[in-house]
C-alpha positions in Angstrom: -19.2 -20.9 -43.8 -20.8 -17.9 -45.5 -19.3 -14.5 -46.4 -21.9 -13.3 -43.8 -20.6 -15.3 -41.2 -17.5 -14.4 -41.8 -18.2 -10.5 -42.1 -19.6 -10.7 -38.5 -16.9 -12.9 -37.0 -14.5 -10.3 -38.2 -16.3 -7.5 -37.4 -16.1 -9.2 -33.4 -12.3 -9.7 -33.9 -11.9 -5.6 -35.0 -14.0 -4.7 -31.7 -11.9 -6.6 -29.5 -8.9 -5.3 -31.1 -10.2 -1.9 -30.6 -11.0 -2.3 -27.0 -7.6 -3.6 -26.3 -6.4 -0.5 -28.3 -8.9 2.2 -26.2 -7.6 0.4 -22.6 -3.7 0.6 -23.8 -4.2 4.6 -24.9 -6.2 5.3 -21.6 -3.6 3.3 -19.3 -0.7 5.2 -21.2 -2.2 8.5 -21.2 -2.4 7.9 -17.2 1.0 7.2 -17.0 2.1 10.8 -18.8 -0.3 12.7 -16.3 1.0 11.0 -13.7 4.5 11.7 -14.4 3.6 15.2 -15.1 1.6 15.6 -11.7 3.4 13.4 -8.9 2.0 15.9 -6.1 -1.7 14.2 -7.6 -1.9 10.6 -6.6 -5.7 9.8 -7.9 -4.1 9.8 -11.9 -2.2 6.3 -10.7 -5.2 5.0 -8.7 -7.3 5.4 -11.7 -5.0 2.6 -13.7 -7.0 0.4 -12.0 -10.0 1.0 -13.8 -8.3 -0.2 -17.3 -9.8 -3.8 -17.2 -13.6 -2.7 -16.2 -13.6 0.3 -19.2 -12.1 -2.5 -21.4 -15.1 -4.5 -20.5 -17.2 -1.7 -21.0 -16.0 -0.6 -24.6 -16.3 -3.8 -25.6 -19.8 -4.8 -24.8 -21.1 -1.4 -25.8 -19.7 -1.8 -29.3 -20.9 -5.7 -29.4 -24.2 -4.0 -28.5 -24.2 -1.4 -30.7 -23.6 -3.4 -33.6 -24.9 -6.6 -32.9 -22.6 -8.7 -34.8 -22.4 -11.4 -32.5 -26.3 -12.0 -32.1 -26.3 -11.8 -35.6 -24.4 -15.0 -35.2 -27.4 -16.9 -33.3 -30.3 -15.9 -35.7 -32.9 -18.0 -32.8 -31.4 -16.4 -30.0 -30.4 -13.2 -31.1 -32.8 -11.3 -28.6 -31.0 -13.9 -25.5 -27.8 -12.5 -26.9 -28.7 -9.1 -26.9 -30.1 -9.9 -23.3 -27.1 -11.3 -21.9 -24.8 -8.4 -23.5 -27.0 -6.0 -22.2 -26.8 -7.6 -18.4 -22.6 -8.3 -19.2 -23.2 -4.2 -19.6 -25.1 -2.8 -16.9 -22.1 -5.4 -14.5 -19.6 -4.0 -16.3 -20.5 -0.3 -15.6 -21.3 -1.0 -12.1 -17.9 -2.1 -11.7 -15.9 0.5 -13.2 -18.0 3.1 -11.1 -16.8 1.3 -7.9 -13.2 1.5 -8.8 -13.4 5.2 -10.3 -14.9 5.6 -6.4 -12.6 3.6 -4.9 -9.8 5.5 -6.7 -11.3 8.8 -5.7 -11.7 8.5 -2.5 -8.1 6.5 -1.9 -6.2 9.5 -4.0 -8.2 12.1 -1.3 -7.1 10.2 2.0 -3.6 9.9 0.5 -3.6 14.0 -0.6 -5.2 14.7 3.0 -2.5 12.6 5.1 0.2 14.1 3.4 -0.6 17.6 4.4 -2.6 16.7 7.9 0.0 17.6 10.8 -3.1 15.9 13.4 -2.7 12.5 13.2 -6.0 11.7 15.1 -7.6 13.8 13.1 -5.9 11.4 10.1 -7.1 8.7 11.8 -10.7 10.2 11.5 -10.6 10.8 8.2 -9.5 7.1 7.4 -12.0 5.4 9.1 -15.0 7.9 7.4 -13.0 8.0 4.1 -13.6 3.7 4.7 -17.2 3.7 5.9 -17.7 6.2 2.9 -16.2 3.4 0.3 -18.4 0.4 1.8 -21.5 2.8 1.9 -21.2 3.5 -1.9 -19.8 0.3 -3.1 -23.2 -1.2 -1.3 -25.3 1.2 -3.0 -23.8 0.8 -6.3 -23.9 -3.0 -5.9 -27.7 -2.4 -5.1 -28.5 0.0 -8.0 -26.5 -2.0 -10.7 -28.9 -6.0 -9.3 -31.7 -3.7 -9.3 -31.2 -2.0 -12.8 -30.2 -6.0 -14.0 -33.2 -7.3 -12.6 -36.1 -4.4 -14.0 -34.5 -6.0 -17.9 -36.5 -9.2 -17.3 -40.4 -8.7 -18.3 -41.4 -10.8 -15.4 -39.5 -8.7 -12.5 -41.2 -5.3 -14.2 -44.7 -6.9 -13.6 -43.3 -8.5 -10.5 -42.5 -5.0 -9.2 -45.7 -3.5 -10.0 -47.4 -5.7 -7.9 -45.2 -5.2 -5.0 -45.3 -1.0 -5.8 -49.2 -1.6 -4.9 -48.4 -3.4 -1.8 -45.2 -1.9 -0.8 -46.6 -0.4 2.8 -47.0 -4.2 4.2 -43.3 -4.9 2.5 -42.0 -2.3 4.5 -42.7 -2.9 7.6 -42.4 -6.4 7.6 -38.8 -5.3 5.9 -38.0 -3.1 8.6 -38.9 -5.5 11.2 -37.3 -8.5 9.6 -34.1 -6.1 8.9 -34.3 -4.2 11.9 -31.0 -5.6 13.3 -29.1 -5.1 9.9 -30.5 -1.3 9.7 -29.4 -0.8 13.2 -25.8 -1.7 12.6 -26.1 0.0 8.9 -27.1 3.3 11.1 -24.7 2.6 13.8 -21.7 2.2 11.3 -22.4 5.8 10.0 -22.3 7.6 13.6 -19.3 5.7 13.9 -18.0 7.0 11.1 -18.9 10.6 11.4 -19.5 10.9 15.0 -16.0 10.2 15.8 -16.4 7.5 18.5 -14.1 5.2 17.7 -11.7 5.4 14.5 -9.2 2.9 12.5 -6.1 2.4 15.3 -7.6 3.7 18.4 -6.9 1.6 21.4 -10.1 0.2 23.4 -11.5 -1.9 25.7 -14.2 -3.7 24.9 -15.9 -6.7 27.5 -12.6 -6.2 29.8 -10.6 -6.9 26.5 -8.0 -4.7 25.4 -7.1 -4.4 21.9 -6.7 -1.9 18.5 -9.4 -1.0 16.2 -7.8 -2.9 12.8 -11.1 -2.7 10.6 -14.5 -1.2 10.5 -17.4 -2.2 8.3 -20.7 -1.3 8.1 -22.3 -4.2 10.4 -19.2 -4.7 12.5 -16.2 -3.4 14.5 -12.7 -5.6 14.2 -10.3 -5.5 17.5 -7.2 -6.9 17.3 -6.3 -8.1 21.3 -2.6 -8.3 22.6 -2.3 -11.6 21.4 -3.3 -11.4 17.9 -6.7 -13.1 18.7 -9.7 -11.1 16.7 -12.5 -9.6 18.3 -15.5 -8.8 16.0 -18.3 -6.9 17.9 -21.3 -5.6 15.9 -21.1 -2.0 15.2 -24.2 -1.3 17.7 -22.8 -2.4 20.5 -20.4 1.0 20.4 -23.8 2.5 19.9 -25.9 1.7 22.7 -22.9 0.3 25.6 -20.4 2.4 27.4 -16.5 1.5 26.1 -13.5 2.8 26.9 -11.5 4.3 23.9 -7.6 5.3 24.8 -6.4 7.3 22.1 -10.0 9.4 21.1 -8.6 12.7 21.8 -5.0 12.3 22.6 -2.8 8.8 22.5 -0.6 9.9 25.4 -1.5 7.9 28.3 -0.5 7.5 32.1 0.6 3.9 33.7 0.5 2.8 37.0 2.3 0.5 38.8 1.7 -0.8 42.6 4.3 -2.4 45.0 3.3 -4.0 48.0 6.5 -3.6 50.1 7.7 -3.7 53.6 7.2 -0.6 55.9 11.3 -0.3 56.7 11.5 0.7 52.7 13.6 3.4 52.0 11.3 5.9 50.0 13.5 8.7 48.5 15.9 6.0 47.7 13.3 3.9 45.4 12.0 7.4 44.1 15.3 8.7 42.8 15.7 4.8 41.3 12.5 5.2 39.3 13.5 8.7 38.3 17.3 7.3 36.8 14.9 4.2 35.3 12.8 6.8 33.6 15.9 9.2 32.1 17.3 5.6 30.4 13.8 4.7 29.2 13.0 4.9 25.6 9.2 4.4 25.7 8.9 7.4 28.7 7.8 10.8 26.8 9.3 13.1 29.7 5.7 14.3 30.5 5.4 13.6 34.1 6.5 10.5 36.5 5.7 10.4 40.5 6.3 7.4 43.2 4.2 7.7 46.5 3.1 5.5 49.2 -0.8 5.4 48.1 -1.5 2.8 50.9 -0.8 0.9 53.9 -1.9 -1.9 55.8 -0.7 -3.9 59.2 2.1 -5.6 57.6 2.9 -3.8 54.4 2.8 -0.3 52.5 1.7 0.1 49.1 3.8 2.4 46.6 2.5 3.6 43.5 4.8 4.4 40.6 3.3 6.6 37.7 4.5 7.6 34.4 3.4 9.3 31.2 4.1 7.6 27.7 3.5 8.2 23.9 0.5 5.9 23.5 -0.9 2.7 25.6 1.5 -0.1 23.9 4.6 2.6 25.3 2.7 2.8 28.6 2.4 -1.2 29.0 6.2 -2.0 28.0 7.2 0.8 30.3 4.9 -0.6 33.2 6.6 -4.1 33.1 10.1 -2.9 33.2 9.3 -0.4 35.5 7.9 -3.1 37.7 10.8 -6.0 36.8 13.6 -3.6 37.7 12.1 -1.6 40.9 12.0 -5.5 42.5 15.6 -6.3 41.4 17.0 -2.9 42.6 15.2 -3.6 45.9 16.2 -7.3 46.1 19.6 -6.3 45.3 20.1 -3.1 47.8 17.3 -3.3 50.4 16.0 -7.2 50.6 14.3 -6.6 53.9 12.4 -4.1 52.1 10.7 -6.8 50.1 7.1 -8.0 52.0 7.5 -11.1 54.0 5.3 -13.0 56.3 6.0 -12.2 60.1 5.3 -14.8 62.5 5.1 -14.4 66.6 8.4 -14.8 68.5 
């Protein structure tokens, strides 16, 4: 082996030492401005970026000095190609966790001082469209940048530059569905319809928003089952969304009971049920007869709670124990079939 071959192999071994060096000061100098500044979270997000810069540093040196293609005298210019594509990755990377970090260290800084927590919940689910949109466009930008290196895509994309009306609009027509929900994801986002943890009902399914992309919408239904509906659906159909502007909510209950029912009696129950109720907020309550028909009455039972899950326990106990009490106390005010004497 030559004292040239040597030099260079050496001269990789120092740059990898000094990227592992660069990475160790920037993670540690992190760690004191952290400490110094606990009210700041972005300095701890931003560890994260340790690996990518490493990456970075390393192939820009390898680059710089090209003492690894030096190595491949035949392929040296393939060398330099692939270091220079290794690059342009590794930079797209760090930007998206610099980003990432960013924008997770401002959602973080926001919640802690927010006293609106549906206004929190906005600012998640934009501060989460916001990270997809960019992460995309990055993604796009870095392929792009990667691609214009080869000779043949440059010449390729002059050709398509002097056609590129026809290429849009059979792009736009071909993509028209994946540009709609792109479109719809950002009104989403920043039109507050619907945010991260709202309660809706979607095609007579109840459930919680759990995740929100750019092309679709993520419900989680009552039995853990996931619905995913494309974001454009929330777009162009009518939906009904719980918790938009405040999660409080009312429940309703119906008893179809016999017409020799003692009212006030089944009222002041409801009311005691209420007082011992955890998941009641103290807002408002009520028990009427709503209906009747020939053989029964129909008593409605209402009640505020914090939020809809609250509202449904509430409604089944409410339910379960007005039918005890009654079985209990008053059984002939339960509905029965009446026959002819």
């Amino acid at each position: 082996m030559s004292w040239n071959v040597i030099g260079q192999l050496i001269a990789v071994a120092l740059t990898i030492g000094l990227t592992l060096l660069i990475g160790w000061l920037v993670d540690k100098a992190l760690q004191r401005i952290a400490a110094r500044h606990p009210e700041t979270t972005v300095w701890p997000s931003l560890r994260r970026i340790r690996i990518p810069l490493q990456f970075v540093v390393c192939l820009s040196l390898l680059l710089a000095n090209a003492p690894l293609a030096q190595l491949f005298d035949s392929h040296a210019g393939d060398v330099r190609h692939g270091l220079l594509l290794a690059l342009m990755a590794s930079v797209g990377w760090l930007v998206n966790r610099v980003l990432s970090a960013v924008l997770s260290a401002f959602f973080a800084r926001y919640r802690e001082f927010a006293d609106d927590a549906a206004r929190v919940q906005r600012v998640r689910t934009q501060i989460s469209i916001l990270r997809r949109t960019a992460s995309a466009l990055v993604i796009l930008v870095t392929v792009a940048a990667m691609l214009l290196t080869f000779q043949g895509m440059r010449t390729l994309g002059a050709s398509l530059l002097a056609s590129a009306g026809l290429i849009g609009i059979v792009a736009g027509i071909a993509a028209q569905s994946t540009l709609g929900n792109f479109f719809s994801g950002l009104v989403i986002a920043f039109g507050d319809m619907v945010r991260i943890g709202d309660t809706v009902v979607v095609e007579q399914q109840q459930g919680t928003v759990e995740e929100i992309t750019l092309s679709y919408l993520v419900v989680r239904l009552w039995d853990q089952r996931r619905l995913v509906v494309p974001v454009s659906y929330f777009v162009s159909r009518p939906f009904e969304n719980w918790t938009r502007a405040d999660p409080h909510t009312t429940g309703s209950v119906l008893l179809h009971l016999d017409h020799t029912t003692p009212v006030p009696e089944l009222r002041e129950e409801f009311r005691k049920l209420l007082v011992g109720s955890k998941e009641w907020d103290g807002r408002d309550w009520g028990l009427v007869v709503f209906d009747t028909t020939p053989s029964t009455m129909v008593v409605r039972a209402t009640m505020t709670a914090r939020n809809p899950d609250d509202a449904f326990t509430l409604k089944c106990r409410a339910r379960e124990e007005l039918l005890a009490w009654l079985r209990d106390k008053h059984p002939g005010a339960l509905p029965r079939v009446r026959t002819g004497e």
